[in-house]
N, C-alpha and C positions, 0 to 999 in steps of 0.2 A: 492540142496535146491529147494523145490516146491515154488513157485511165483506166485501170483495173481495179474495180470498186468492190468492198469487201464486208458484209452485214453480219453480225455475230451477236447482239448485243442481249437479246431473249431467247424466242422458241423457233425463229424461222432463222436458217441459214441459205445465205443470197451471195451469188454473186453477178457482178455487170462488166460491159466495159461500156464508157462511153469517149467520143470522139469529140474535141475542140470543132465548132465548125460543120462538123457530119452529123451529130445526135447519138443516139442510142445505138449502139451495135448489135450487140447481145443483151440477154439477162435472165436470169435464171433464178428460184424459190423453191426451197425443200423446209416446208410445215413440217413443225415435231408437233400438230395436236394429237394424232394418233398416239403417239410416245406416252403423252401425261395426262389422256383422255383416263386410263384409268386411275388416276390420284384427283382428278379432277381439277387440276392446276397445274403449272409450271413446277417442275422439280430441278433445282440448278447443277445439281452433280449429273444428273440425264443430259441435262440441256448441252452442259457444255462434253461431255464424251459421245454426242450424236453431234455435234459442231464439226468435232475432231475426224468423225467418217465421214461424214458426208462434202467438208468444203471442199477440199483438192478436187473431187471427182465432180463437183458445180465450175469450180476454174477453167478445169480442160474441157467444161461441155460450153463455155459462153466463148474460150480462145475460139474451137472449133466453131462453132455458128456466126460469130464477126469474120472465120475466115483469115488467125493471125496467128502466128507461132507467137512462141512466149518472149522473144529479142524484139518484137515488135508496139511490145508495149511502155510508153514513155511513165509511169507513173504507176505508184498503189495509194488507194484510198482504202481504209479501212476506220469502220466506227471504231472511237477510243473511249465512248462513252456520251449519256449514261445508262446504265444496263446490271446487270448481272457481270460480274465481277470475272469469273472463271469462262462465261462465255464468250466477254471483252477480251480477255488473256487468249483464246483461240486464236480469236481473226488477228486480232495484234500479233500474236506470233508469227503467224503464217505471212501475213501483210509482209512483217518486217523480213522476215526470212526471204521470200520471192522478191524482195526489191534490192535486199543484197546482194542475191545471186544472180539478177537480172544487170546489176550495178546503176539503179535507176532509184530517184527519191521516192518515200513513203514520206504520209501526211497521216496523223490521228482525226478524222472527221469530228464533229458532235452531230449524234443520234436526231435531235431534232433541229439542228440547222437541213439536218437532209429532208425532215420532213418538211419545214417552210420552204425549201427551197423545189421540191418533186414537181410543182404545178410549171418551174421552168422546164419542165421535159418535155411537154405538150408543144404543137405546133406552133399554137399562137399563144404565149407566154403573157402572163398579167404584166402591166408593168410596176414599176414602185412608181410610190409607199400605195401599202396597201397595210391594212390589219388582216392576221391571220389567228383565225380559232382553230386551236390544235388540240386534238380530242381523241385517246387511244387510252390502250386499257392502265395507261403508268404517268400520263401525264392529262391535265387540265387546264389550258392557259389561251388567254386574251394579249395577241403581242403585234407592238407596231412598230412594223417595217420598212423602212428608209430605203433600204439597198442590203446587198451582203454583208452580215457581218454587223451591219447598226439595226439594233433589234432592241424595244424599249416593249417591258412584261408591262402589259398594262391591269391585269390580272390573271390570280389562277385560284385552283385550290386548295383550299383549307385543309381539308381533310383524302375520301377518297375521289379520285376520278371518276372520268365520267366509264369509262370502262369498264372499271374496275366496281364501280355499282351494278351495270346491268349484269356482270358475272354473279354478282353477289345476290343478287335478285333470282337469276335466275336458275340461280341452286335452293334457294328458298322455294321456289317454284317446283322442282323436281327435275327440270329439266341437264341434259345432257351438256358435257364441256366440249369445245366452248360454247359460253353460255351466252354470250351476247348476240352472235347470230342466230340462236337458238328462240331468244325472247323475241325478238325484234318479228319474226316466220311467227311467233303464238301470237302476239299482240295483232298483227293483222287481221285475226280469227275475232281478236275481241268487241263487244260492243261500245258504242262509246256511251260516256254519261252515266254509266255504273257508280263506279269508284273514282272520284277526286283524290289526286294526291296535291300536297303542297310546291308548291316554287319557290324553293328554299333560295335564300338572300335577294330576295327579289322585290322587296318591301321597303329594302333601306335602300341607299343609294351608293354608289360603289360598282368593281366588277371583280371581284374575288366571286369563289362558287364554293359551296358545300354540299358533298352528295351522301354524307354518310347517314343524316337524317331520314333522306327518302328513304333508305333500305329497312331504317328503322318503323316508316309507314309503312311497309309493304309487307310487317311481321304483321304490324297488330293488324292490317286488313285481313290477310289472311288466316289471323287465326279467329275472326270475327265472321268470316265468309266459310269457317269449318275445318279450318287447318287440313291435315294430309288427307280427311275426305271430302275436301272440295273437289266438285267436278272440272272438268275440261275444259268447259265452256266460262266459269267461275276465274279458271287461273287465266285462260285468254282475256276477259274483262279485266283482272288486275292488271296481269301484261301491256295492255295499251293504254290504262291509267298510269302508269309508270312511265311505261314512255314517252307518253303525251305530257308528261309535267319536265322530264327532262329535257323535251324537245324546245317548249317552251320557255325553259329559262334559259337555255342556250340562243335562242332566238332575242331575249329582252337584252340578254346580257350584248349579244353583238350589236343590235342598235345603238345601246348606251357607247360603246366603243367606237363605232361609225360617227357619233355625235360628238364625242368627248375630242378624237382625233382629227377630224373633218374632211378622212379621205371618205373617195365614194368608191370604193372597191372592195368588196370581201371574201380574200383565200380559207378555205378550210383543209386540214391537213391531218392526216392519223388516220389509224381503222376506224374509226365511230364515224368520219367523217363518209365512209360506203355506205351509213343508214340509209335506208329508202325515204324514209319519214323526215329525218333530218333535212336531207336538201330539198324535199319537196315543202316543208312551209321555211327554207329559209331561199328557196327561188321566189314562194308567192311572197314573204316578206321586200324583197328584193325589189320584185317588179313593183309593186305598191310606193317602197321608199326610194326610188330610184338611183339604186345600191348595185353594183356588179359582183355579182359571184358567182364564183370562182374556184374549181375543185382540178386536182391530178386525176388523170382516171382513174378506174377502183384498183387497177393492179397497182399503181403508187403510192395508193392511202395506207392500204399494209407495208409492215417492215422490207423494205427492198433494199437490193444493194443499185439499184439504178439509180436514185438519191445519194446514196455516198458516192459514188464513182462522180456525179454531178457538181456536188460541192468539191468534191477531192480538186478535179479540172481548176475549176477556177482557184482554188488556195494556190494551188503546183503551179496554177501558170503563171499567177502576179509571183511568182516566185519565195513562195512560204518553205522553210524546208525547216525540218526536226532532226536532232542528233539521233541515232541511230541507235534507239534504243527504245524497250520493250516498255510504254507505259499508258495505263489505261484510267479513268476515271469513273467510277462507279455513279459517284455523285460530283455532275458539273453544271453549275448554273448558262444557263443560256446567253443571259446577260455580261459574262464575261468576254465572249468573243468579241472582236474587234475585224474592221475591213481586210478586204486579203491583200497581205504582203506586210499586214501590223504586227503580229507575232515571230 
């Protein structure tokens, strides 16, 4: 089944096709960080009227590079959530609109079944069950995966993400949006062994996470290291004390999940999962615990629509169909979805 996959659901507007069979066709990414670089975060009334300019003309650039008129595509996937509300209503529209006109079924995807699912895009696909840590700047979660569709939360978090900290960190810092690859480039610079930060829930037993405390270490370190005249050199040593504690309880917490579940495979999925640091002590963890893992390349880690066109494929071809009409989910648990061809 050919798939025209359709990404709206934040700051990046994407579009894919992908092929039953073939792979990947096309795909395409247009970043709004430029847009909301000067407010320093996502603004959703921007987000979603740069959705509204920019998708069509991602459409006819991915038709053209697959090389397909538009009657030649059997299906629309488009994220139906969870996201931003008005940026959801874009792609959904436009989904449902080109598949009427097309006379061809539309599917509502979920946001991060396309994230668990991106590392099948890769040549050589992991196979199930496998546990996947899914790490971006909206969500936090430890989830095990049977197959499409059977996905059991084995933990997430509490409060903010893992993302969603280092933004917050490194605006505390000074540093430029977005702030996460912004920390991740200082921290490299920093020394190690300076500053300890803590490995919050990492004491008890469980695998829920909480990150809203680091942020809160990272105040009083800083304003203990000279607040907004600490040097360069100062905020890079915080930097990689920060990181370094997030890394690490990222690391304890997937062991715990590798053990608790007893597969030996581990997917990581999200933007956080392109850290440098990340998958380098969670490959030496790996090889030590004799663990596979397993990532999409770094263009799949970020919001793509080559992921929703992915899962779209498989829901449309076990034969999933939705009534025709415009609905989206801002807030949808992961754990509701069911195999394809159950809804």
């Amino acid at each position: 089944m050919r798939v025209l996959g359709i990404e709206t659901s934040c700051d990046e507007t994407a579009a894919a096709v992908y092929e039953t069979g073939r792979g990947l066709l096309a795909q395409a990414v247009h970043s709004q960080v430029a847009l909301h670089a000067p407010y320093g975060g996502v603004v959703p009334e921007l987000a979603s009227r740069d959705h509204i300019r920019k998708l069509l003309p991602l459409v006819r650039r991915v038709l053209e590079e697959a090389g397909l008129a538009p009657g030649e595509v059997g299906g629309v996937a488009y994220t139906a959530g969870p996201g931003l509300v008005g940026a959801l209503l874009v792609g959904a529209a436009v989904g449902r609109a080109l598949a009427a006109g097309l006379g061809v079924p539309a599917l509502g995807v979920h946001h991060m079944e396309g994230h668990l699912l991106a590392p099948m895009l890769e040549p050589d696909p992991p196979a199930f069950p496998f546990v996947a840590l899914l790490v971006s700047g909206g969500h936090t979660m430890l989830v095990g995966v049977e197959g499409v569709g059977r996905y059991r939360i084995l933990g997430q978090t509490l409060d903010d993400a893992v993302g969603e900290a280092f933004d917050k960190t490194a605006k505390l810092l000074g540093l430029p949006y977005p702030g996460g690859p912004a920390l991740a480039a200082l921290a490299e610079r920093g020394r190690p062994g300076r500053f300890r930060f803590p490995r919050p829930m990492t004491e008890r037993p469980g695998l829920d996470f909480s990150f809203s405390g680091i942020k809160t270490h990272a105040i009083h370190v800083l304003r203990e290291a000279g607040g907004e005249a600490a040097d360069e050199q100062t905020r890079a040593d915080i930097a990689r004390a920060f990181q370094e504690a997030i890394v690490e309880t990222l690391v304890i917490k997937c062991r715990r999940a590798i053990e608790a579940t007893g597969h030996g495979r581990l997917v990581v999925a999200g933007g956080v999962g392109a850290n440098r640091a990340l998958r380098a002590a969670l490959a030496a963890w790996g090889e030590r615990a004799g663990v596979e893992v397993r990532y999409p390349a770094p263009a799949l880690c970020t919001d793509n629509a080559a992921m929703i066109a992915y899962a779209g494929a498989v829901r449309l071809g076990a034969g999933e169909r939705e009534p025709p009409a415009i609905r989206v989910r801002p807030r949808w648990p992961l754990d509701e979805l069911v195999p394809p061809g159950g809804r």
